[in-house]
C-alpha positions, 0 to 999 in steps of 0.5 A: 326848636323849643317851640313852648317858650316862643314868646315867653320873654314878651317884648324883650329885645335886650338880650346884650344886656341880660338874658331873662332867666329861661324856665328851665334855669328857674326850675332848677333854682327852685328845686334847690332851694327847696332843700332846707341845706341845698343838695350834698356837697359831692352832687354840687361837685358834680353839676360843675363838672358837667358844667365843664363838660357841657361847656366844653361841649359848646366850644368844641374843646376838652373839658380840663382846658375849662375853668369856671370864673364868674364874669370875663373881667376876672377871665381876663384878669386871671389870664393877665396875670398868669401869663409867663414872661415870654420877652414880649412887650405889647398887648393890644386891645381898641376902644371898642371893646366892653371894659371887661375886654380893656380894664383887665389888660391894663394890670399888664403895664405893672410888668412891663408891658405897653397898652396899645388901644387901637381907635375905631369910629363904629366898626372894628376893621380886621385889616387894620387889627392885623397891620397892628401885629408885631413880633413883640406883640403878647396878647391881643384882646378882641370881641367876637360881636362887639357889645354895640355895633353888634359888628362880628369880627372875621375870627379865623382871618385873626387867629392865623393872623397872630400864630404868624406872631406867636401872640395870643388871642383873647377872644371876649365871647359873652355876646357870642356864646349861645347864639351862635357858634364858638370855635375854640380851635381859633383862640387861645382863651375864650372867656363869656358869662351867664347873664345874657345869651345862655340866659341864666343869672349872672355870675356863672361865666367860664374861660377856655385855654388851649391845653398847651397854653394852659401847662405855662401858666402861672395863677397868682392865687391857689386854693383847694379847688384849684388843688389836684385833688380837691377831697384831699383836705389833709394834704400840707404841700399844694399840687396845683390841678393841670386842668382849668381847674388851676384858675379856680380858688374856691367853691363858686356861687352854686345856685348860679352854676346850677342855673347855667347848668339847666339852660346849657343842656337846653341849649345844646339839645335844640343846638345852637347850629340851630339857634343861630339859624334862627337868629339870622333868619329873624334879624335877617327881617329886621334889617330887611324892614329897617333898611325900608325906612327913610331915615333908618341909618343901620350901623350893624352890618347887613352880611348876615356872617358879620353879626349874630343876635345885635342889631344897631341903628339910629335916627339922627337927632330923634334917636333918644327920642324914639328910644324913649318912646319904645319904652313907653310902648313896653319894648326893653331894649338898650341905647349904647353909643348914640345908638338904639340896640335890640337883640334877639333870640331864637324865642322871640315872637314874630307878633313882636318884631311886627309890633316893634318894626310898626312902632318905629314907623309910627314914630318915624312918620311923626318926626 
């Protein structure tokens, strides 16, 4: 466990919201930059496809069943509008969801589909996810840790839950990938981003798409990286590439693959088996210490195989109050739904979860 960079981050406990760059990620930045004209073209060329690879690496999957796509927004915006017509007529999503898991599917509607948000209070039940199911079903869109519950949903149980349907599952893994493990034998496109738990900059995200999927997909936009053969520049008719590569028009913001292509070789070489060991062990304390203060109402769940980095509480009526109080104190954190978020990962310092459980109780015992 990369011990050296325990602490780096001091106070930060808002990794749902944006990962702080990692040394590593800054490292390769600058090193770039340094060139007066970047580095040449064929190298860049290169550092995607191990980010393809690296990608690949960390779901469990091919690397030509990966594209690289800025932001889960535009992952499912591709996917809603590549999909064959297949005579199906609903897509189904919940109100739980981050916009980039709603907004997108709403494209859809043009063509003819029903929009189905099934409405949850806190926390997203399964069973009544899978009751939704029906033979006309297209696609259904779902988190795998939901964005401010910190709720992680029971992936498998919902995978074999819409093969019985042939519905496809998109699966919403910003708040997943890098912290704990992804399994892409269980959806059919899995799309994250950069900017939180693979801590680098925003704007390098990737989507998967089973191989066998893949082959029927229509993009709506072709260019020269979504080509065959992308030094083929004299070319008249297009080829479209078989591989993820399909989903991708043209050159992608380098700098910021070239940062996520640092922090994922980092993390793969602590291994998230690893990380995700650790993360459980440290919100495991956290949930623990919370759940031992009178007035603490937890909304995520203490069954450590229902959450991942997010913890959720609040207090009542004092919640925004404690909030700002925290902030005052020099904790980042995030208030979402009425609800106080903090998120850790596997270099946060435990002197600042102590600090962080102390400054709770300080509070509590005011109000």
């Amino acid at each position: 466990m990369a011990g050296e960079y325990i602490g780096y981050a001091k106070k930060y406990f808002d990794y749902a919201k944006k990962g702080p760059l990692h040394p590593k990620a800054k490292e390769a930045m600058e090193n770039y930059i340094r060139f007066d004209i970047g580095i040449d073209e064929e190298e860049e060329i290169k550092i995607l496809s191990e980010v393809r690879d690296l990608s690949a690496k960390l779901l469990g999957c091919r690397s030509d069943e990966i594209a690289l796509v800025p932001s889960v927004s535009l992952a499912a915006a591709s996917v809603a509008y590549s999909l064959p017509y297949r005579g199906k007529k609903r897509v189904i999503t919940n109100n739980l969801e981050f916009g980039s898991n709603r907004f997108p599917w709403y494209i859809m509607s043009r063509f003819g589909y029903r929009v189905d948000v099934i409405k949850f209070d806190k926390v997203v039940d399964e069973q009544k996810i899978i009751q939704s199911l029906s033979v006309d079903a297209e696609l259904l869109a779902i988190s795998h840790i939901f964005y401010s519950s910190g709720y992680r949903a029971n992936i498998t149980e919902i995978y074999d839950a819409v093969k019985a349907y042939d519905t496809y599952l998109f699966l919403d893994a910003y708040q997943s990938v890098g912290v704990v493990k992804v399994d892409a034998k269980h959806s059919d496109f899995i799309a994250t981003g950069s900017g939180k738990w693979l801590l680098s900059t925003p704007g390098a995200g990737f989507l998967y798409v089973k191989k066998k999927i893949l082959e029927k997909l229509i993009p709506p936009f072709q260019g020269w990286f979504s080509h065959k053969d992308i030094w083929s520049f004299s070319d008249i008719e297009y080829r479209r590439a078989s591989s993820g590569r399909m989903l991708e028009a043209g050159y992608p913001p380098i700098l910021d693959y070239i940062s996520l292509h640092a922090t994922l070789r980092e993390l793969l070489k602590i291994g998230i088996d690893n990380i995700e060991r650790r993360v459980r062990s440290l919100t495991t304390w956290i949930i623990d210490e919370l759940a031992l203060i009178k007035g603490v109402n937890l909304v995520t769940p203490r069954n450590p195989k229902k959450r991942g980095g997010i913890i959720s509480f609040n207090i009542g009526k004092n919640t925004e109050k404690l909030y700002m109080y925290l902030l005052s104190r020099g904790y980042k954190l995030s208030l979402r739904l009425s609800n106080i978020r903090i998120s850790v990962h596997y270099f946060t310092a435990e002197e600042d979860i102590s600090s962080l459980i102390t400054d709770i109780k300080t509070f509590i015992s005011k109000y």
